[in-house]
SETORLO-169850 format. One line per field, with one value per residue (C-alpha): residue number from 0; x, y, z. Coordinates in steps of 0.05 Angstrom, whole numbers, always signed. Layout:
# SETORLO-169850
pos (NUM | ...)
xx (X | ...)
yy (Y | ...)
zz (Z | ...)
This chain:
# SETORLO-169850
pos (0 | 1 | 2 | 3 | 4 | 5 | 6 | 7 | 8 | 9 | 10 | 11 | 12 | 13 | 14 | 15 | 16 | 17 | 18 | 19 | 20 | 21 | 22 | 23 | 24 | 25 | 26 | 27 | 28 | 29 | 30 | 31 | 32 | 33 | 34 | 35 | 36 | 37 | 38 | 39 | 40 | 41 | 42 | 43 | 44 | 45 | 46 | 47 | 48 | 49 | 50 | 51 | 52 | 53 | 54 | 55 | 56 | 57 | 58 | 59 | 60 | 61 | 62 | 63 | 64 | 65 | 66 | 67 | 68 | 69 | 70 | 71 | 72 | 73 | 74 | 75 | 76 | 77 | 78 | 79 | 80 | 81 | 82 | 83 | 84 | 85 | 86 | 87 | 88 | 89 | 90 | 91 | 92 | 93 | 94 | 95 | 96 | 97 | 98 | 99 | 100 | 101 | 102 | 103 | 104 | 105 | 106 | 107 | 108 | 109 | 110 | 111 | 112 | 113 | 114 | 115 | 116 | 117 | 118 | 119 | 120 | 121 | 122 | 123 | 124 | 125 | 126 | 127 | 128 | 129 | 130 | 131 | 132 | 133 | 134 | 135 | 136 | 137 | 138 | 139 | 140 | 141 | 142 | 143 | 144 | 145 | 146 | 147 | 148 | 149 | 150 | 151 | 152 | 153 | 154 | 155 | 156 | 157 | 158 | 159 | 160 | 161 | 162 | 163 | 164 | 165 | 166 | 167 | 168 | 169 | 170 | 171 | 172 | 173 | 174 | 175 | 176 | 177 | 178 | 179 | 180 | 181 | 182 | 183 | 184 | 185 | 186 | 187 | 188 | 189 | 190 | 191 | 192 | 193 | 194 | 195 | 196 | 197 | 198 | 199 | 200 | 201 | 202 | 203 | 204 | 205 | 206 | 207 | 208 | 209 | 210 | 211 | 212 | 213 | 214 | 215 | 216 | 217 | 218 | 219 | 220 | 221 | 222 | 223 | 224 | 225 | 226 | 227 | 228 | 229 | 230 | 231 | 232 | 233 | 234 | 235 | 236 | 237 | 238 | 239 | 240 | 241 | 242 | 243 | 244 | 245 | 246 | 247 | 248 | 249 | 250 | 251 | 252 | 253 | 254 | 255 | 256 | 257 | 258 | 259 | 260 | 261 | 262 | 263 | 264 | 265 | 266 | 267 | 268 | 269 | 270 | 271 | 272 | 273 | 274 | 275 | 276 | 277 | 278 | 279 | 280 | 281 | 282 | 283 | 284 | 285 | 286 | 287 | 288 | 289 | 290 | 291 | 292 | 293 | 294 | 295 | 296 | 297 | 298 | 299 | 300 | 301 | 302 | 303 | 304 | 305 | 306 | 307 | 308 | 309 | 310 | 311 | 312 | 313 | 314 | 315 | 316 | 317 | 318 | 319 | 320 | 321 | 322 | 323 | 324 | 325 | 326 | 327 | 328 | 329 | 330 | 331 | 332 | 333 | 334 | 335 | 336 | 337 | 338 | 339 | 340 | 341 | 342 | 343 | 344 | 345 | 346 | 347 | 348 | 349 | 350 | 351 | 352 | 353 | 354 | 355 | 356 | 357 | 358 | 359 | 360 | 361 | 362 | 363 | 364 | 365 | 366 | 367 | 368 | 369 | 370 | 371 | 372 | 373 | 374 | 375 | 376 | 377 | 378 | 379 | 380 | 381 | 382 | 383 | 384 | 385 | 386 | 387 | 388 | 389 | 390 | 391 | 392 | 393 | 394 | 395 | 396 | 397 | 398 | 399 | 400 | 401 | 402 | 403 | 404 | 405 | 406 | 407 | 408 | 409 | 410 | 411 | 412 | 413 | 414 | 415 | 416 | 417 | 418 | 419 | 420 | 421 | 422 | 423 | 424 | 425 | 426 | 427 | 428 | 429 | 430 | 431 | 432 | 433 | 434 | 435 | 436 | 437 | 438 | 439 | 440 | 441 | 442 | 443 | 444 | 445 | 446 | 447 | 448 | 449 | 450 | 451 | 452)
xx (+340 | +286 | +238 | +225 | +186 | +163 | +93 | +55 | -20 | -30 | +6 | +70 | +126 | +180 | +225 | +287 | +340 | +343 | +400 | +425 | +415 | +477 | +488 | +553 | +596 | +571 | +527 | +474 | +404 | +352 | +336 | +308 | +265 | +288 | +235 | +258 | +237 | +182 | +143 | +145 | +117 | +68 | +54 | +58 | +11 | -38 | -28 | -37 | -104 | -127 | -178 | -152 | -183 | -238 | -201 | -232 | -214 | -140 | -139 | -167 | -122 | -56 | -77 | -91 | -26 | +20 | +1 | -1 | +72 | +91 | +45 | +41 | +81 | +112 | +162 | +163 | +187 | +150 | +167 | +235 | +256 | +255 | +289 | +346 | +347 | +348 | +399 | +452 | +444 | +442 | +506 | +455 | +454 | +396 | +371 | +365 | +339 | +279 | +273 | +269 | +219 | +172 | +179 | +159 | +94 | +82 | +94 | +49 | -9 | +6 | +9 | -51 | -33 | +41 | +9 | -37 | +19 | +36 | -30 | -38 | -94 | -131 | -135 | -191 | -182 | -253 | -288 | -356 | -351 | -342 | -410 | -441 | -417 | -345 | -287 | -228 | -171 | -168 | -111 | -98 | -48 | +9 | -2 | -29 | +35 | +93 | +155 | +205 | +276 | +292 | +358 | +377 | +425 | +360 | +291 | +266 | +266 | +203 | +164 | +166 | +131 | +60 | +50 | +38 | -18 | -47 | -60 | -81 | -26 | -6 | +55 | +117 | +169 | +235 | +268 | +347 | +383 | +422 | +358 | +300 | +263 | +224 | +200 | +173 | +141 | +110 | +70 | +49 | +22 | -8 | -44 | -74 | -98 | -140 | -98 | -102 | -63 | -53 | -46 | +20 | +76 | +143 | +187 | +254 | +291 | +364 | +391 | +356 | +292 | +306 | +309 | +231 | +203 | +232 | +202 | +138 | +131 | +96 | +130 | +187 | +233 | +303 | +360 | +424 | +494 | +522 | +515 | +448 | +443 | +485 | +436 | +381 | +382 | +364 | +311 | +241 | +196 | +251 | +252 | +327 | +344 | +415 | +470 | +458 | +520 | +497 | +527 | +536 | +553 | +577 | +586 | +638 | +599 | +571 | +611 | +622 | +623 | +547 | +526 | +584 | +526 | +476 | +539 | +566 | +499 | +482 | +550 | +539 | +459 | +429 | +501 | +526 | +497 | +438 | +437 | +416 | +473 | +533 | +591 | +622 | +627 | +645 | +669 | +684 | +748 | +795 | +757 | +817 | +790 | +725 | +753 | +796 | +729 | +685 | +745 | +762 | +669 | +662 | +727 | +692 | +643 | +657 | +657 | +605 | +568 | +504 | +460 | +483 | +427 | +489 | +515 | +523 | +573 | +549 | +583 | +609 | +649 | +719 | +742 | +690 | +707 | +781 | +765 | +728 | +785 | +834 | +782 | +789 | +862 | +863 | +810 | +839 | +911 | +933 | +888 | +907 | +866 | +845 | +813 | +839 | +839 | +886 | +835 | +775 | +767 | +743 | +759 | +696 | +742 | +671 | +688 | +649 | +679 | +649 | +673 | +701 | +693 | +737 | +749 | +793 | +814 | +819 | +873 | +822 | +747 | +755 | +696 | +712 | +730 | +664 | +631 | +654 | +601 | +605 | +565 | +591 | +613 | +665 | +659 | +704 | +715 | +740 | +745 | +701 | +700 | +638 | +685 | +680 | +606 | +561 | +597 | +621 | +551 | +515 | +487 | +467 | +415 | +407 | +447 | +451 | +459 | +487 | +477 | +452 | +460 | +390 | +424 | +462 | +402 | +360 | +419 | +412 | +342 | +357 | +405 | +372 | +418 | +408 | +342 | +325 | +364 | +354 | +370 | +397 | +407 | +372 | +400 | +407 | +370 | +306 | +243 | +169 | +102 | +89 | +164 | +202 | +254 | +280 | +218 | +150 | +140 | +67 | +99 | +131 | +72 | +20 | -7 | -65 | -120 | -167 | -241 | -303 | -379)
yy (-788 | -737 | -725 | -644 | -631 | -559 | -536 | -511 | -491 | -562 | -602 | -624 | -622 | -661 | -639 | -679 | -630 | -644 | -622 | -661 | -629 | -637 | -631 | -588 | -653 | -673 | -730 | -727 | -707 | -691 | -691 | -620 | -610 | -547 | -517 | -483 | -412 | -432 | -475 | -415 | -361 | -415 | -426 | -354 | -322 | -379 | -345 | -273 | -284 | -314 | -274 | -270 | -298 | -264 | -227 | -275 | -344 | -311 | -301 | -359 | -404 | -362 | -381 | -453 | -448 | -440 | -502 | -544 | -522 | -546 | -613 | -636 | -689 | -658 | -679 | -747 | -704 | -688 | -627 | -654 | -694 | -624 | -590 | -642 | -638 | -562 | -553 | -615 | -575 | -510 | -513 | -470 | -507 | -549 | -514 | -445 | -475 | -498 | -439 | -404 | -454 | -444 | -373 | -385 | -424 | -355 | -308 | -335 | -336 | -271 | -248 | -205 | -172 | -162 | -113 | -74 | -24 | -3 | +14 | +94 | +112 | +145 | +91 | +32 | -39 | -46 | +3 | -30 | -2 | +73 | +101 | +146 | +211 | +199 | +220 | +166 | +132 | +58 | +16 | -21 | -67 | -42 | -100 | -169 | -220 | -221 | -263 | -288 | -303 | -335 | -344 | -411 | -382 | -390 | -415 | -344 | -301 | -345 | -314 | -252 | -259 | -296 | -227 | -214 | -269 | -231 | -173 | -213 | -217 | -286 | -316 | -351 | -375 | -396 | -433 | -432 | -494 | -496 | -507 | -520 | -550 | -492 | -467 | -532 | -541 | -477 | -475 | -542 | -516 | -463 | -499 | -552 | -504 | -471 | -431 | -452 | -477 | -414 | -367 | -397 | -433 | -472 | -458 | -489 | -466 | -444 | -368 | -368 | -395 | -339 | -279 | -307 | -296 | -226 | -208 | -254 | -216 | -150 | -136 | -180 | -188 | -207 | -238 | -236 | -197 | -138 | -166 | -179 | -104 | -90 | -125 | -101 | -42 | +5 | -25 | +4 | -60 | -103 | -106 | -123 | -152 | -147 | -147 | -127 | -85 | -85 | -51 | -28 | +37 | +57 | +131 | +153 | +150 | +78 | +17 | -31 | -89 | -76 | -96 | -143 | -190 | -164 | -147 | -221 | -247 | -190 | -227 | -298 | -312 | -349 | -372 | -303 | -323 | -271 | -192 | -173 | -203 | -152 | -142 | -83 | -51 | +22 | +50 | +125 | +116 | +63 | +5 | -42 | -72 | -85 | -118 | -166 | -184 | -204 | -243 | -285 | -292 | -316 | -365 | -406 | -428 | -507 | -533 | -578 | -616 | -574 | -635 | -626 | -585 | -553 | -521 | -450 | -445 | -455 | -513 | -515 | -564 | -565 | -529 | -472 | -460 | -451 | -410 | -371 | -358 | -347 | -287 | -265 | -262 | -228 | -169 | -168 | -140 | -84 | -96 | -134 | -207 | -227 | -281 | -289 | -326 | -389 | -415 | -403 | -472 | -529 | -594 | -633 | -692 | -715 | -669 | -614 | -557 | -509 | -436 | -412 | -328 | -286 | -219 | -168 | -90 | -39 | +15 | +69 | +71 | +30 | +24 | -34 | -77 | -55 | -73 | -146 | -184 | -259 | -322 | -336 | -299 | -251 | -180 | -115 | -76 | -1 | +66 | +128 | +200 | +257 | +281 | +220 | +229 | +179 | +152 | +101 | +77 | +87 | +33 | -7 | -55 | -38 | +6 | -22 | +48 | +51 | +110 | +170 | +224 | +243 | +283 | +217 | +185 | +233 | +232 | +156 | +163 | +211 | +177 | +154 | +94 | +66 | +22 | +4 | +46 | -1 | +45 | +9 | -65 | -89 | -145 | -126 | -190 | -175 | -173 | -170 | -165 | -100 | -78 | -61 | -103 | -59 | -18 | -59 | -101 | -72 | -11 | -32 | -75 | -27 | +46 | +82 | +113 | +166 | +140 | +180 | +139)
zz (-366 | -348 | -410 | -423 | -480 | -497 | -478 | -537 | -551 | -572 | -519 | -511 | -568 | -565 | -631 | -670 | -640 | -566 | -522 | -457 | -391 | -339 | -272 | -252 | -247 | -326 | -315 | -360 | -326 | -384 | -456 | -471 | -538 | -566 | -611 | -681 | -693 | -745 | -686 | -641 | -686 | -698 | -628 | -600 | -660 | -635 | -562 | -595 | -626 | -555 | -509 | -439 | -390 | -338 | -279 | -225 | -267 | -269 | -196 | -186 | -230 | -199 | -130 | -138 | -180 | -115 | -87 | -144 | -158 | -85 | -93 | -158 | -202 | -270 | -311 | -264 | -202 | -144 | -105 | -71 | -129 | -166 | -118 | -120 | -189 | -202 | -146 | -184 | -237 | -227 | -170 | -118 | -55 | -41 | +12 | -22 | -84 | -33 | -4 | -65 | -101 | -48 | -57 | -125 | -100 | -49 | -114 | -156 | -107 | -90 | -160 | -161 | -99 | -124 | -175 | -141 | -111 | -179 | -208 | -196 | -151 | -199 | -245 | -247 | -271 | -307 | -347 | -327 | -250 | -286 | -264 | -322 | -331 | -294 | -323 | -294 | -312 | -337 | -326 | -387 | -420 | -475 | -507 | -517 | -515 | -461 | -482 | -424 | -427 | -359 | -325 | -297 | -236 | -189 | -187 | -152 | -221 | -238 | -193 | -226 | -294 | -268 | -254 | -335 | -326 | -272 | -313 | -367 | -420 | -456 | -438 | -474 | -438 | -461 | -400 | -387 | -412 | -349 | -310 | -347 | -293 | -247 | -320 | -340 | -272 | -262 | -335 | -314 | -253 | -284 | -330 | -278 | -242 | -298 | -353 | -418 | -470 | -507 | -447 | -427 | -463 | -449 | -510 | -505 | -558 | -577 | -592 | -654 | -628 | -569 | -627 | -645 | -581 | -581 | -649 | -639 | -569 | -558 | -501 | -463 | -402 | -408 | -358 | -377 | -367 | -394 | -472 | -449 | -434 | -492 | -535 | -515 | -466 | -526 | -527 | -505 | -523 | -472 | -399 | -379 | -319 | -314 | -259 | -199 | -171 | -109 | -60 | +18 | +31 | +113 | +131 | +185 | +255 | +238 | +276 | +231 | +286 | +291 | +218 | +207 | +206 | +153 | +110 | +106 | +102 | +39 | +12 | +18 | +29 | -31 | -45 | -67 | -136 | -140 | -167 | -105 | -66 | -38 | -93 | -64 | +10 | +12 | +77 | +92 | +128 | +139 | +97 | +124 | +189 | +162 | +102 | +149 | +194 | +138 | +105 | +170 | +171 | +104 | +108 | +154 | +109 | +92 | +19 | +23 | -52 | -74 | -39 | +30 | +73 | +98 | +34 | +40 | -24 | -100 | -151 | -214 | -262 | -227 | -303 | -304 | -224 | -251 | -304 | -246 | -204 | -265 | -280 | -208 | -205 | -265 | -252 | -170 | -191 | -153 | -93 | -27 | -32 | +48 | +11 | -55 | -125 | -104 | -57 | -84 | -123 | -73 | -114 | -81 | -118 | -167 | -226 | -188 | -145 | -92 | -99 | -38 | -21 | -48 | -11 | -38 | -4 | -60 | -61 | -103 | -118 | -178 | -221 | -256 | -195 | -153 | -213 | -222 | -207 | -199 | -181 | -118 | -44 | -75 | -48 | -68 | -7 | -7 | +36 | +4 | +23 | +4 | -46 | -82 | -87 | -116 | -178 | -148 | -123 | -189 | -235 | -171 | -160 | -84 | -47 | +31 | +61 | +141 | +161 | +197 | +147 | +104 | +52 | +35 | +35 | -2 | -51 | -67 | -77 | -125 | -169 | -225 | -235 | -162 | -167 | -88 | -22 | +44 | +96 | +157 | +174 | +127 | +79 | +9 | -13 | +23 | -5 | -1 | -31 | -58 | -62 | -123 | -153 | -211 | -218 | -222 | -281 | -283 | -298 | -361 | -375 | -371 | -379 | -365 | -415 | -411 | -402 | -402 | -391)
C-alpha cells in the first residue's frame, strides 16, 4: 500500500480518516489522508498571510520543477512506477498517461512563458521599471490565494494551475480520489525545487473538506461535469472547467476521405477520455458514409489492459463499464448505432473492462445526443444544413471546422459559447504554449491597475 499523506505548511499530515485508493479492477493501491475542513482553513489562512515569492526565485523554482517531476522519487515511485500506477488507476492507457505526465514536466517549465500571451501590451509586471513621470498599466493579481479542485480522468489538467505560482498566487490543491498521484507528485516537485511550504499545498480531503477550499480560496478553478457547472457556474470567484462538447463541423465541398484521419484521431487520441476529444461530427449533406468509415476505423482498435504500451482504449470496473453502455443505449434511441451499446464492454476477464467505441448516425440535430459526452471513443455523427445555423455547435469546447467558407468561420469565432475554432486538419486535442484552453487562466487570475510614478 502506497502511503499519501496531505501536504500542509508544516509537512506532511497523515489524518485518522483515510480512504483506500483502487485500481479499476478493485485491488487496493493507496491509503489517502483526507484532511477535515478545520485543518484546511488552518492550513490555507497560514498560506494567505504568506509573501510570495521574488519573480526570478518563481521562475526559477518552476523550471527546476519540470525535471524534478520527471526524475525524482515521491511517494516511493520514481517516474515509471508513477506512471504505472496512475494509469491502473485511473483506466487511461499507460502510454498516454506518459505522454501526458511529461507534458506536465514541459508545462510547468514553461509556466512563465504560458502567461506572457495574456498579459495586455500595455501593461507591465513591476512597478519598479515605471520610469518617473509615466503613466502605464500594471498587471496585478485579483487576489492572494488560488484553490484547485483537480480531476482524476488525466494527469494533463495539472499542468494548468503552476501557472497561478507563476504569477505569484499561493496554491491549495485538493487532488482527485481516483488519482491522487500526479497531485502529490507535482507539489513535491515543486517544493524540492524551491517553493515553500506555505506557497503550495496537497489537501486531500472529502466534499466537505472541498466546500473549504472554495470559501478559504480567493479565487479557484474547478473540474467537474454539468453539476459541477450547475454548482458553480454562477459563480464569478470560480473558474469551471467543464465538458468539453467538442465537435467537428465539415461544409459541403470538403471530402471527407481526406480528414478521415484527424477526425478518428480527434475521437479516440488520449483514449477518447479528454474535453477536448471529438463527441459529435456534423456534416452538411449526407453524414451517412462518413459515419460508416470512422465506425469500420475505430472498430479496429483491440481491447487491450491499461498496462499494455499498446492500449489505445480506457478501463473501468467491468460494473461501471456496464453501467456505461446501459447509459449509451439508453440516450442512443432513435438513431442508427454502426457501433453500438452491446459491444462496447470488453470483459478483459480481471474484474476490469476496456470500453470499446461507440458510433452512432443521428436522424435530427439533436442537442441532447451531440451533447453526451463520455469517457471513452463514442462519437454522435449527423448531417447539418446553413439553415440550421450554429445552435447546434454552441456550448463547445473546440469546434474542428473543415472548411473553405470565412463567413462560417468568422461565425464561430463569433459565438460566444464556442471557446477555440481549429480551422482545417487540425486535431481537436492539439495544443501549445501560448494557446488558449478555455480562455487563459491569467485572465481570470489577474487584472490590470492604473499606475502613475
Amino acid at each position: 500500500m502506497i502511503d499519501l499523506p496531505g501536504l500542509g505548511c508544516s509537512g506532511q499530515y497523515r489524518s485518522r480518516k483515510r480512504e483506500i485508493v483502487t485500481d479499476t479492477a478493485g485491488a487496493p493501491v493507496a491509503e489517502l489522508s483526507i484532511a477535515p475542513p478545520l485543518y484546511i482553513a488552518r492550513a490555507m489562512a497560514a498560506q494567505r498571510t504568506t509573501t510570495p515569492l521574488p519573480a526570478d526565485q518563481r521562475l526559477a523554482a518552476l523550471h527546476k520543477a519540470g525535471a524534478v517531476f520527471a526524475t525524482s522519487t515521491a511517494a516511493g515511485l520514481d517516474f515509471e512506477s508513477y506512471i504505472r500506477v496512475a494509469s491502473r488507476v485511473s483506466g487511461l492507457p499507460i502510454a498516454v498517461t506518459r505522454a501526458q505526465a511529461c507534458e506536465v514536466s514541459e508545462s510547468v517549465v514553461a509556466a512563465f512563458d504560458a502567461i506572457q500571451p495574456a498579459r495586455p501590451v500595455g501593461a507591465v509586471s513591476d512597478w519598479e521599471t515605471v520610469q518617473p513621470g509615466q503613466a502605464t498599466a500594471i498587471w496585478s493579481r485579483r487576489g492572494e490565494l488560488f484553490g484547485v479542485h483537480a480531476s482524476g480522468n488525466a494527469p494533463g489538467v495539472h499542468g494548468l494551475w503552476p501557472q497561478a505560482l507563476a504569477m505569484g498566487y499561493r496554491v491549495a490543491v485538493r487532488p482527485s480520489r481516483r488519482e491522487p498521484f500526479t497531485a502529490h507528485r507535482l507539489v513535491t516537485a515543486l517544493r524540492e525545487a524551491g517553493f515553500r511550504e506555505d506557497d503550495v499545498t496537497y489537501l486531500p480531503t472529502d466534499h466537505a473538506g472541498a466546500d473549504e477550499i472554495i470559501a478559504s480560496a480567493d479565487l479557484a478553478l474547478v473540474y467537474g461535469g454539468s453539476d459541477v457547472v450547475a454548482k458553480y457556474g454562477g459563480d464569478g470567484g470560480v473558474f469551471v472547467n467543464g465538458p468539453g462538447r467538442t465537435k467537428i463541423l465539415l461544409t459541403a465541398e470538403q471530402d471527407w476521405r481526406d480528414h478521415l484521419e484527424v477526425i478518428v484521431e480527434s475521437i479516440a487520441r488520449l483514449g477518447g477520455m479528454a474535453c477536448v476529444n471529438t463527441t459529435a461530427v456534423l456534416v452538411e449533406g449526407d453524414a451517412a458514409p462518413l459515419a460508416s468509415a470512422i465506425a469500420d476505423r475505430l472498430s479496429t482498435i483491440e481491447a487491450r489492459p491499461p498496462d499494455d504500451e499498446r492500449a489505445i482504449l480506457p478501463t473501468q470496473s467491468i460494473e461501471s463499464a456496464r453501467a456505461v453502455a446501459a447509459f449509451v443505449a439508453a440516450r442512443a434511441e432513435g438513431t442508427t448505432a454502426l457501433l453500438g451499446a452491446d459491444q462496447i464492454v470488453a470483459d478483459l476477464g480481471d474484474g476490469r473492462a476496456a470500453l470499446r467505441p461507440a458510433v452512432h448516425l443521428l436522424t435530427d440535430l439533436d442537442p441532447g445526443k451531440l451533447n453526451t459526452e463520455l469517457p471513452f471513443p463514442c462519437v454522435w455523427v449527423a448531417s447539418w444544413q446553413r439553415t440550421d445555423g450554429l445552435g447546434p455547435l454552441r456550448d463547445s469546447l473546440v469546434v474542428g471546422a473543415f472548411t473553405e467558407d470565412d463567413r462560417v468561420v468568422d461565425d464561430l469565432l463569433a459565438e460566444p459559447t464556442i471557446a477555440n475554432v481549429y480551422r482545417g486538419p487540425v486535431p481537436t486535442y492539439y495544443t501549445a504554449t501560448g494557446l488558449p484552453h478555455d480562455g487563459f487562466l491569467a485572465d481570470f487570475l489577474m487584472r490590470t491597475k492604473g499606475f502613475v510614478s
